[in-house]
C-alpha positions as CSV (number, residue, x, y, z in Angstrom):
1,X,-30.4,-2.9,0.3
2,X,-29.0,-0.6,-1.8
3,X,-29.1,2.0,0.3
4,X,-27.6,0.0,3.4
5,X,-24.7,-0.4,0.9
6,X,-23.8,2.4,0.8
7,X,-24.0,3.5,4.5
8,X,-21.9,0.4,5.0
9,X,-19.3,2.1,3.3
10,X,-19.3,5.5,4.7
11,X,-19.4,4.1,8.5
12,X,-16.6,1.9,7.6
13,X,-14.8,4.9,5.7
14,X,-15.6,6.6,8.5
15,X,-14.0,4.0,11.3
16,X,-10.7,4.0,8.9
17,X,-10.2,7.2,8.8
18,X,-10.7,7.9,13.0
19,X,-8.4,4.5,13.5
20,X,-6.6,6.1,16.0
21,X,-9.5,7.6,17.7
22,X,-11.5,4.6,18.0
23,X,-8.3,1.9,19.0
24,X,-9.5,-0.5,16.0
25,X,-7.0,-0.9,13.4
26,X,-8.2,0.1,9.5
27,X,-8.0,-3.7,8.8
28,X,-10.6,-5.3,10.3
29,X,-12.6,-2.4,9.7
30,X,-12.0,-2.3,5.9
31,X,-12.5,-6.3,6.3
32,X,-16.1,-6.3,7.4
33,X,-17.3,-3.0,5.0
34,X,-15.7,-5.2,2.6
35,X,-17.5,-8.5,2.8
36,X,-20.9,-6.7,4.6
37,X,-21.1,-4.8,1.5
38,X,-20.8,-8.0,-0.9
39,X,-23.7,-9.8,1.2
40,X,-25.9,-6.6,0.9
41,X,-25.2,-7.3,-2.6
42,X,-25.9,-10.8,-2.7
43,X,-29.3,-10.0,-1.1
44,X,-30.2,-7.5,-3.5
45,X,-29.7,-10.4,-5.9
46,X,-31.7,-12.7,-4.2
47,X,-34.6,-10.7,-3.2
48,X,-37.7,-12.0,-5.2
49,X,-35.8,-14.9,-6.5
50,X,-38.4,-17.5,-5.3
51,X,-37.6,-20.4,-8.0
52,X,-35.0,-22.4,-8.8
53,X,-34.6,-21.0,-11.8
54,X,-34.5,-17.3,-10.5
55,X,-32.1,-18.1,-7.5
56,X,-29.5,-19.8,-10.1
57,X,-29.4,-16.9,-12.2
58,X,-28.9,-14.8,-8.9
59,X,-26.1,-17.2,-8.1
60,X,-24.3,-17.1,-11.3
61,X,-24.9,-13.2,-11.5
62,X,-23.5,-13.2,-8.2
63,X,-20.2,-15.2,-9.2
64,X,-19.7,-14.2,-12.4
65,X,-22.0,-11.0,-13.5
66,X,-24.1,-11.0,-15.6
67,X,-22.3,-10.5,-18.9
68,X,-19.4,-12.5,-17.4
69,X,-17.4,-8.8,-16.8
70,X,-18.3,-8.6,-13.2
71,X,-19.0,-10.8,-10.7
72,X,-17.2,-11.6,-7.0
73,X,-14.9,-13.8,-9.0
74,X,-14.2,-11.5,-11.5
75,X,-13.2,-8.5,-9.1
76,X,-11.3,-11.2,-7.1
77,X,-9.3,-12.0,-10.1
78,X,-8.2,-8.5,-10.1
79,X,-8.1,-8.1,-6.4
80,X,-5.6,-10.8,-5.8
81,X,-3.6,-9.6,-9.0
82,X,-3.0,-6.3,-7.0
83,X,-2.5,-8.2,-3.5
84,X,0.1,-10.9,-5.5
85,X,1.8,-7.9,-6.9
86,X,2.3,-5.9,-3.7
87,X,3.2,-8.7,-1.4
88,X,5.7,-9.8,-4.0
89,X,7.1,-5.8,-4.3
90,X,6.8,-5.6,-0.4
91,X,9.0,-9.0,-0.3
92,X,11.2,-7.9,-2.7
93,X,12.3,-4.7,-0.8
94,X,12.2,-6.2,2.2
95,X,14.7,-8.8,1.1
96,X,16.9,-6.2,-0.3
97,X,16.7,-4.0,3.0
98,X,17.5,-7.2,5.5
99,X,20.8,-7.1,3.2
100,X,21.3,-3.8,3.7
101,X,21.5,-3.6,0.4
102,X,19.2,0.2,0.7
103,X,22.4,1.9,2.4
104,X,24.6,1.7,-0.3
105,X,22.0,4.7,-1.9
106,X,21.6,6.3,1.6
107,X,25.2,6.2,1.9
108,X,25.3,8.7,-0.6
109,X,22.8,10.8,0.1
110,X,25.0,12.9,2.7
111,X,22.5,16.0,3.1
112,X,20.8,16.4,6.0
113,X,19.2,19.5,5.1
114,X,15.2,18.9,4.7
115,X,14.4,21.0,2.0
116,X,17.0,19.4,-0.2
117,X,16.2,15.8,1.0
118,X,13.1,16.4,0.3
119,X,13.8,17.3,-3.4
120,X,16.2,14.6,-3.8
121,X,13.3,11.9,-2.6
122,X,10.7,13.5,-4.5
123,X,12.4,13.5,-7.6
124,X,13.6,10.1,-7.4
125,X,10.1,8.9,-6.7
126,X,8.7,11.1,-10.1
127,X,10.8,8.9,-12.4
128,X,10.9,6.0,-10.6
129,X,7.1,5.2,-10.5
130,X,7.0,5.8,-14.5
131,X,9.8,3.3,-14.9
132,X,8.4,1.0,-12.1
133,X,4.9,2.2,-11.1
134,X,3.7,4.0,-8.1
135,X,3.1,1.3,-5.9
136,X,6.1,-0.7,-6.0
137,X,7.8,2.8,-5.8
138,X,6.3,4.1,-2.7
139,X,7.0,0.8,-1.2
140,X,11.0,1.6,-2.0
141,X,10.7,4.8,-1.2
142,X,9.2,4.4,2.4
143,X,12.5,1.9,2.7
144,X,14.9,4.4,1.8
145,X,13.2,7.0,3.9
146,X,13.9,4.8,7.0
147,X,17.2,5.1,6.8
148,X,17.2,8.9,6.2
149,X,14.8,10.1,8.4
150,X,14.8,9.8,12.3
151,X,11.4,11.9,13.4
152,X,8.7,10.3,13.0
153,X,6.8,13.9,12.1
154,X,9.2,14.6,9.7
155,X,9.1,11.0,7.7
156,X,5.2,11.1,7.8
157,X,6.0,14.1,5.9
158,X,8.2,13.2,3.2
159,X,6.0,9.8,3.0
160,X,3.3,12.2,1.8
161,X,5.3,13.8,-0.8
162,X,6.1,10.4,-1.7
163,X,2.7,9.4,-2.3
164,X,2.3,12.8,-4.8
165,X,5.2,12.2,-6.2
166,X,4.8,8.3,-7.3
167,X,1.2,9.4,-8.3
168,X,2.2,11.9,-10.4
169,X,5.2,10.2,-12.1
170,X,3.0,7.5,-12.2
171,X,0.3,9.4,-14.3
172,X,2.8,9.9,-17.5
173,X,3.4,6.7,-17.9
174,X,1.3,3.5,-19.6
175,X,3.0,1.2,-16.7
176,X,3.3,3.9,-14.0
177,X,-0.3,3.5,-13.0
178,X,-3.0,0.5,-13.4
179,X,-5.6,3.1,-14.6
180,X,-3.4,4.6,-17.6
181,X,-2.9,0.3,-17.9
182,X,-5.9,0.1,-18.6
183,X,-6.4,3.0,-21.3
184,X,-3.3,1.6,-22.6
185,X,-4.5,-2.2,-22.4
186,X,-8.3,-1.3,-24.0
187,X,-7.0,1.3,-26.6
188,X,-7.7,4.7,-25.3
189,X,-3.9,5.3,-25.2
190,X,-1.9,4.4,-28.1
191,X,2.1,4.7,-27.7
192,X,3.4,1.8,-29.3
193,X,7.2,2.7,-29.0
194,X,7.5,4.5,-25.8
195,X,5.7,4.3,-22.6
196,X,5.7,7.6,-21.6
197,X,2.7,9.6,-22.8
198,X,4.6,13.1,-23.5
199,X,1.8,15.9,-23.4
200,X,1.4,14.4,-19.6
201,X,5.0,14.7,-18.6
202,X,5.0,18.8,-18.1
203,X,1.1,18.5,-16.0
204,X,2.4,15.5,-13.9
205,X,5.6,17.0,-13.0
206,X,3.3,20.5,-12.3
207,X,1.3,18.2,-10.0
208,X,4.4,17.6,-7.9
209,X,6.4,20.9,-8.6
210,X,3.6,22.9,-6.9
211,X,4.3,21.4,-3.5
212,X,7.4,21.2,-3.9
213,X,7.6,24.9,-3.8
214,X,5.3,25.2,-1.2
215,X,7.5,23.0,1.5
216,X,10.3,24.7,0.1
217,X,9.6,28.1,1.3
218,X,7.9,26.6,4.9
219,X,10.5,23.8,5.9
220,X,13.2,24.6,7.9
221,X,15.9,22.7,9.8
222,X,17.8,20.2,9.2
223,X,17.2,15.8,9.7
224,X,17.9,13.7,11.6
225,X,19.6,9.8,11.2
226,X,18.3,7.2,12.9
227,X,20.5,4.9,14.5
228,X,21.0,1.9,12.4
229,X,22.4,-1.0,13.7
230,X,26.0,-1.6,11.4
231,X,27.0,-4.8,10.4
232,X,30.6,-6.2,11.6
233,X,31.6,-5.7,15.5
234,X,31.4,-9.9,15.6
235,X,27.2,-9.5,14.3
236,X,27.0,-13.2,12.7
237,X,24.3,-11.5,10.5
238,X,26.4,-9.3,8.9
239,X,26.3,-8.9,5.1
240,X,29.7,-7.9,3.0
241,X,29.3,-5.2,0.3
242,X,29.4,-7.6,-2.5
243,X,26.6,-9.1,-1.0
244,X,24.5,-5.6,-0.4
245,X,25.3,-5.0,-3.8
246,X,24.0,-8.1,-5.6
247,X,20.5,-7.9,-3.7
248,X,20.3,-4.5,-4.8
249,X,20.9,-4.8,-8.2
250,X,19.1,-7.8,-8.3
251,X,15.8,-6.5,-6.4
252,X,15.8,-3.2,-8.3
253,X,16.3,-5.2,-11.7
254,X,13.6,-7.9,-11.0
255,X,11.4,-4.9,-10.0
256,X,11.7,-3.9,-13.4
257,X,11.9,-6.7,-15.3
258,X,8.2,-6.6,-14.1
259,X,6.6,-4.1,-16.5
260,X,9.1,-6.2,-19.4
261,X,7.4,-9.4,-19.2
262,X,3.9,-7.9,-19.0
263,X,4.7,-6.6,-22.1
264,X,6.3,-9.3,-24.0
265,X,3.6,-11.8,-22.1
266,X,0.5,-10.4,-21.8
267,X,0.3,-12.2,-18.5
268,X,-1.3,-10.0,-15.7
269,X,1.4,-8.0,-13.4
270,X,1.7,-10.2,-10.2
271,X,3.0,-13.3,-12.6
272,X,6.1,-11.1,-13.6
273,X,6.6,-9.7,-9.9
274,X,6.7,-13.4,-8.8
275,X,8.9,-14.7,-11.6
276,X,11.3,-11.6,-10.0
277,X,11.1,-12.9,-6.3
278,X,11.6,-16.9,-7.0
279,X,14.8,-15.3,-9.0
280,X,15.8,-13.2,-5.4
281,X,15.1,-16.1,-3.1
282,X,16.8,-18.9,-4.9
283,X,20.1,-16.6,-4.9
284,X,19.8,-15.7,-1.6
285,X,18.7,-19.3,-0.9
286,X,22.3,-20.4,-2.8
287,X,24.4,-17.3,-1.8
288,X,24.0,-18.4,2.1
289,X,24.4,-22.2,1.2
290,X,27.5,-22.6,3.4
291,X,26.7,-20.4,6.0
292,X,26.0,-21.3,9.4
293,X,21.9,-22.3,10.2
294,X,20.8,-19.1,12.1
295,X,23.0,-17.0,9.6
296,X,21.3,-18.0,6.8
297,X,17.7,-18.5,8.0
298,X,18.1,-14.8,9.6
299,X,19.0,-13.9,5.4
300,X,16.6,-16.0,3.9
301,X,13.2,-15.1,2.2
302,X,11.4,-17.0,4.3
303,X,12.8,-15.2,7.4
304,X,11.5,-12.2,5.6
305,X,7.6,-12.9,5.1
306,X,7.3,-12.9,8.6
307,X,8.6,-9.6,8.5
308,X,6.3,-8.4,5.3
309,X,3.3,-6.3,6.6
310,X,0.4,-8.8,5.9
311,X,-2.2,-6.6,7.9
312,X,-1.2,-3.7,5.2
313,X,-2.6,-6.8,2.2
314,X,-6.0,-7.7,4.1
315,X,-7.0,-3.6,4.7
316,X,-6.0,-3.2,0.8
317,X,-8.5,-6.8,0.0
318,X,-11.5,-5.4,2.4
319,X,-11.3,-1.6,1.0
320,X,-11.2,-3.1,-2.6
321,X,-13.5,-5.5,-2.5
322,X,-16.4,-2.9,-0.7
323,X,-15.3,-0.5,-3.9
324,X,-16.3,-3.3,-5.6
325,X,-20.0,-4.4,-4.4
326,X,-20.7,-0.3,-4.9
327,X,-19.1,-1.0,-8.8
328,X,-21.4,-4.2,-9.4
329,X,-24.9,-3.0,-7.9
330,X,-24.1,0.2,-10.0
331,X,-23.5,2.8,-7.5
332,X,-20.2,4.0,-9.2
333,X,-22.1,4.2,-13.3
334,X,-25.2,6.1,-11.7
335,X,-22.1,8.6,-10.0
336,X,-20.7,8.9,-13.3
337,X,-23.8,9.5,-15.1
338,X,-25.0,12.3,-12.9
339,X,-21.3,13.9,-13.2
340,X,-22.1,13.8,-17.2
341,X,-25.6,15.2,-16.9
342,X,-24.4,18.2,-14.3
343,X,-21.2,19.1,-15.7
344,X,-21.7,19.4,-19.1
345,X,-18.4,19.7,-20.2
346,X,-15.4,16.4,-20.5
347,X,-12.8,18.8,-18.6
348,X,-14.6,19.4,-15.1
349,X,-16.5,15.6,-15.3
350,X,-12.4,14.7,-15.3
351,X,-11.4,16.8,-12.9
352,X,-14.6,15.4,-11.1
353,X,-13.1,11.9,-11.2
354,X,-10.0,13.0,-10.0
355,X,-11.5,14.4,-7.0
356,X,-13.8,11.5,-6.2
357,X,-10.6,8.9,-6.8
358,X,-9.5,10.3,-3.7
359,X,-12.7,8.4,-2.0
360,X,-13.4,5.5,-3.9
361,X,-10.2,3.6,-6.0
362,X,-9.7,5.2,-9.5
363,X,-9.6,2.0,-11.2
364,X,-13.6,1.4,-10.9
365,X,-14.0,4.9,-11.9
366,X,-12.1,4.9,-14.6
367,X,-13.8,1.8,-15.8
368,X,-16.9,3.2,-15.8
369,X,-15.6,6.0,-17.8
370,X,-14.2,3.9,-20.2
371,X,-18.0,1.9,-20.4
372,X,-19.7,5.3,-20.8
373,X,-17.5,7.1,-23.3
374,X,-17.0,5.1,-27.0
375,X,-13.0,5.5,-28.5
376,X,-13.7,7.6,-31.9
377,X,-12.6,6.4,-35.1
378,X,-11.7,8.7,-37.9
379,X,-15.0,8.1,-39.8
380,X,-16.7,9.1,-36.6
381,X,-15.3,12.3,-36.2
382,X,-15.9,13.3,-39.7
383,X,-19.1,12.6,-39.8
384,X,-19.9,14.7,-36.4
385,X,-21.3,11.8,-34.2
386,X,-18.1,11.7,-32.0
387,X,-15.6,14.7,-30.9
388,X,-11.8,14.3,-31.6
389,X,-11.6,14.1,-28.1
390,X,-12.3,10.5,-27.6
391,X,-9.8,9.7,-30.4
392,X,-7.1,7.6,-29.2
393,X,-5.1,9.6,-27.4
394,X,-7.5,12.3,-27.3
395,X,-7.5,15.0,-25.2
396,X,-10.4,13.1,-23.0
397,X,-8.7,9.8,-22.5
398,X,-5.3,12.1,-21.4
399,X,-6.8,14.2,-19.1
400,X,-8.6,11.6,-17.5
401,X,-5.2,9.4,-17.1
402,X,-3.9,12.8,-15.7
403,X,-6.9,13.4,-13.0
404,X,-7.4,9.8,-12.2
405,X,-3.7,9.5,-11.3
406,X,-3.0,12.6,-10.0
407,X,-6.4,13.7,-8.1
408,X,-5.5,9.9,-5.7
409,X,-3.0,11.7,-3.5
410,X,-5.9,14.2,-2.3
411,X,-6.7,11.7,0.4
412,X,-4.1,8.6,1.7
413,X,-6.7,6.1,0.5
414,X,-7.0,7.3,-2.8
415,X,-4.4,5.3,-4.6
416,X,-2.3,2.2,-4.0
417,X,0.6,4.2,-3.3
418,X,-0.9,5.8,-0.2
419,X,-2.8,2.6,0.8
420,X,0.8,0.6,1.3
421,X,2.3,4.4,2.9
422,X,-0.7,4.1,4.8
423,X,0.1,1.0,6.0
424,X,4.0,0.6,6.5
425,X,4.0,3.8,8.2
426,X,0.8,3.6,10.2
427,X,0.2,7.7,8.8
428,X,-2.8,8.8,10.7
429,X,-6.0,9.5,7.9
430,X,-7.1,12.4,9.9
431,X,-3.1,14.0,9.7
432,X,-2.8,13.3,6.5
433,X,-5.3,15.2,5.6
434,X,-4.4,18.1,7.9
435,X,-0.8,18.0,6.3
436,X,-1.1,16.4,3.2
437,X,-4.2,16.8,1.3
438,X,-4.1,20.5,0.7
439,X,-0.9,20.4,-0.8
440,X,-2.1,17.4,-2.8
441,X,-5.3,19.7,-4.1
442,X,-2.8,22.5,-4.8
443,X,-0.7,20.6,-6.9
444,X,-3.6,18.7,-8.4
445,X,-5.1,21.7,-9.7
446,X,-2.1,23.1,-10.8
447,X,-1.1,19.8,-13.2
448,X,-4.9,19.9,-14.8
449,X,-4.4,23.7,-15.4
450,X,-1.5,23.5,-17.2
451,X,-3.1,20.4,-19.7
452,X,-5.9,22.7,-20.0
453,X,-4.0,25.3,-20.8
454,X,-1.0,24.0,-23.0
455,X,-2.5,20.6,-24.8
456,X,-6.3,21.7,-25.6
C-alpha cells in the first residue's frame, strides 16, 4: 500500500504538470492524489486490524497519529491554516484591485522598458515578502503585474521572477516563510529583536541577483500596457482617489498587521489575516452605505469572493494533503534518512532538501529535519556529543532556512508562492520549467555558495 502511495503521487504529479496536454485542470487532479493517497493510508492502517481493539487504535492513529503530532486532523489543522490565510490575502488584494486602489503604484511606475521593470518588480517583491511573506506577496505582485504587463509571454515571465524573488526575500526573514516560522517557532532560530536573520540577507539576495543578471543581458524590448478600463466617462462603478487610496492603505496595512498579531498573539496566521479582511469589508461595507444598490454590491466584499480564484485553494488542499499521507506513513523521514546516510556532510543533505522542496512542499521536509537533528546546548557542544552547528542559529538550522526557501522556486510547485502564481496566472508546469527553473537552479546555487563561502 505503500508502494501504491507513492505511484499515486507521481501519476498525479505527473497529470499536474502535463495540465495542458491532457485538458484536465491541476485541481481535480491534485484533489483525487490528494484524498487517494490518504485512503491508501488508511488501509495501511487497517490491514491486519481484525479486533475491535486493533481497528480503534487504527482509527485514532488515523485521526490523530499516533503520538497526537500527526494525524488527518492534525495536518488539516495546518492545511486549512494555509487555505484561511491565502483566501483571506487573495480577498484582500482583490478588494483593493476592484478599487483600483493598485494603480496609484502603477501610476508611477512610468518605464516601459523590461529590463528595468523587471528590476523594479523584483526588488519590490525581495523586501516585500520579508516584511509580508512570500505568499501574500506574490499574490500582490501578480496584481500589480496586471496592470503593467500586456503579453501574456512576457508577464508569465516576470511572474517567475516573482516567485524567486518572494522566495528568496522570503528566506531572510523569521515571518517571510512558514519554514524559517517554524525554526523560529520551535527554537532553531533565535532573533528576539529583529526578524531578519542577517548572515541570510547577502545569500538570499545572491539567490535573486543571479537571474537578475542573467535576464538583464538576454531581455530586450520594451512592454506593453494593457488596456484598462478607467473610471469616470459616466461608469457608475467608478471609485474617486480618496477612495483608491484608503483601500490601499488599508489592504496593504491589514496585510501587515498580519505577522504583528501573530506575534503579540501567538494565534496561528489565518486568525490575523481574517481580523485584517473583517476590518477591509466593514469600511467598504460603510464607505458605500449611501451609494446606489448595484454601485455598492459591484464594490463590496462579497461581490469580490465570487471573483477570488477558489479552484487555485482546492489544487493547493489536494497537493497538500497527498504531501501529507507521504509525511505520516513515513515516506518523507526514510528520504531524509537515506540523504543523512549518503551525504555525509550537513551542507550537501541541505542543499539536498532544497532541491527536493521543489517536489514535495518544504514545510514536511523541514519538519522531518527538525525531528531528526536535536538543537545543541552549550554543555553539549563542550562535551563533543553535538557540533556547534545545531546551536541555535547555527550554521545547520541557517542554511537549511536558506535551501528550504530558496531551493522552492526550482519548480512552480515548490513553494506557496508559485502554487497561487501557478494558479492566478494559469503558468504552464511544463514552461515554467523550460523558462524558469534553470534560472531558479542558477540562482539557487549561487545564494548556498556564498553562505558556504562567507558564514562557515
Amino acid at each position: 500500500m505503500e508502494i501504491l502511495m507513492i505511484v499515486v503521487f507521481i501519476v498525479g504529479y505527473l497529470m499536474i504538470a502535463l495540465e495542458h496536454n491532457i485538458h484536465i485542470d491541476k485541481a481535480p487532479t491534485a484533489l483525487i492524489a490528494g484524498m487517494v493517497c490518504w485512503a491508501g493510508y488508511s488501509f495501511y492502517l487497517y490491514q491486519g486490524a481484525d479486533t475491535k481493539e486493533l481497528q480503534e487504535i487504527a482509527h485514532n492513529t488515523l485521526l490523530h497519529g499516533a503520538n497526537k503530532s500527526g494525524g488527518l486532523m492534525h495536518h488539516m489543522f495546518d492545511i486549512a491554516n494555509i487555505l484561511f490565510f491565502l483566501l483571506g490575502a487573495m480577498t484582500i488584494v482583490e478588494t483593493i484591485d476592484e478599487h483600483q486602489g493598485f494603480t496609484i503604484i502603477t501610476d508611477k511606475i512610468k518605464t516601459t522598458n523590461k529590463v528595468k521593470l523587471l528590476w523594479i518588480i523584483a526588488i519590490l517583491s525581495f523586501f516585500f515578502s520579508a516584511l509580508l511573506d512570500n505568499l501574500t506577496t506574490a499574490i500582490v505582485m501578480i496584481s500589480l503585474l496586471r496592470k503593467l504587463v500586456g503579453n501574456k509571454e512576457t508577464r508569465w515571465l516576470f511572474a517567475g521572477m516573482v516567485i524567486i524573488a518572494a522566495n528568496a526575500g522570503g528566506a531572510w526573514s523569521v515571518i517571510g516563510d512558514v519554514t524559517t516560522t517554524m525554526l523560529w517557532v520551535k527554537g532553531q532560530l533565535i532573533e528576539p529583536t529583529v526578524i531578519a536573520i542577517p548572515s541570510l540577507i547577502i545569500p538570499s539576495f545572491v539567490a535573486l541577483l543571479v537571474p537578475l543578471l542573467i535576464l538583464t543581458f538576454t531581455l530586450k524590448g520594451e512592454t506593453k500596457r494593457p488596456v484598462l478600463e478607467k473610471n469616470g466617462g459616466g461608469n457608475k462603478f467608478e471609485t474617486t482617489r480618496g477612495e483608491k487610496l484608503t483601500l490601499l492603505i488599508l489592504g496593504i496595512s491589514g496585510l501587515l498587521f498580519v505577522p504583528i498579531f501573530k506575534t503579540v498573539t501567538h494565534l496561528p496566521p489565518f486568525t490575523g489575516m481574517m481580523l485584517s479582511l473583517g476590518v477591509i469589508w466593514a469600511v467598504t461595507e460603510l464607505m458605500h452605505k449611501k451609494k446606489e444598490h448595484d454601485h455598492k454590491y459591484h464594490l463590496s466584499v462579497i461581490s469580490v469572493l465570487k471573483k477570488v480564484d477558489t479552484s487555485s485553494v482546492l489544487f493547493f488542499l489536494g497537493i497538500l494533503l497527498a504531501v501529507s499521507a507521504l509525511q505520516e506513513v513515513g515516506h518523507l523521514k526514510v528520504m531524509a534518512e537515506f540523504l543523512t546516510e549518503t551525504l555525509h556532510n550537513n551542507y550537501a543533505i541541505n542543499i539536498a532538501i532544497g532541491f527536493l522542496s521543489s517536489i514535495v512542499d518544504n514545510v514536511p521536509l523541514v519538519a522531518a529535519s527538525q525531528g531528526m537533528y536535536s538543537i545543541a546546548s552549550p554543555e553539549a557542544v563542550a562535551s563533543g556529543t553535538l557540533s556547534a552547528e545545531f546551536l541555535p542559529n547555527g550554521t545547520f538550522w541557517e542554511f537549511l532556512a536558506l535551501c528550504a526557501g530558496t531551493g522552492g522556486s526550482c519548480l512552480i510547485i515548490g513553494s506557496a508562492a508559485g502554487v497561487a502564481v501557478m494558479g492566478l496566472e494559469k503558468i504552464d508546469f511544463v514552461w515554467y520549467m523550460k523558462k524558469i527553473s534553470l534560472l531558479a537552479i542558477v540562482g539557487y546555487i549561487s545564494g548556498a555558495a556564498t553562505y558556504i563561502l562567507f558564514f562557515t
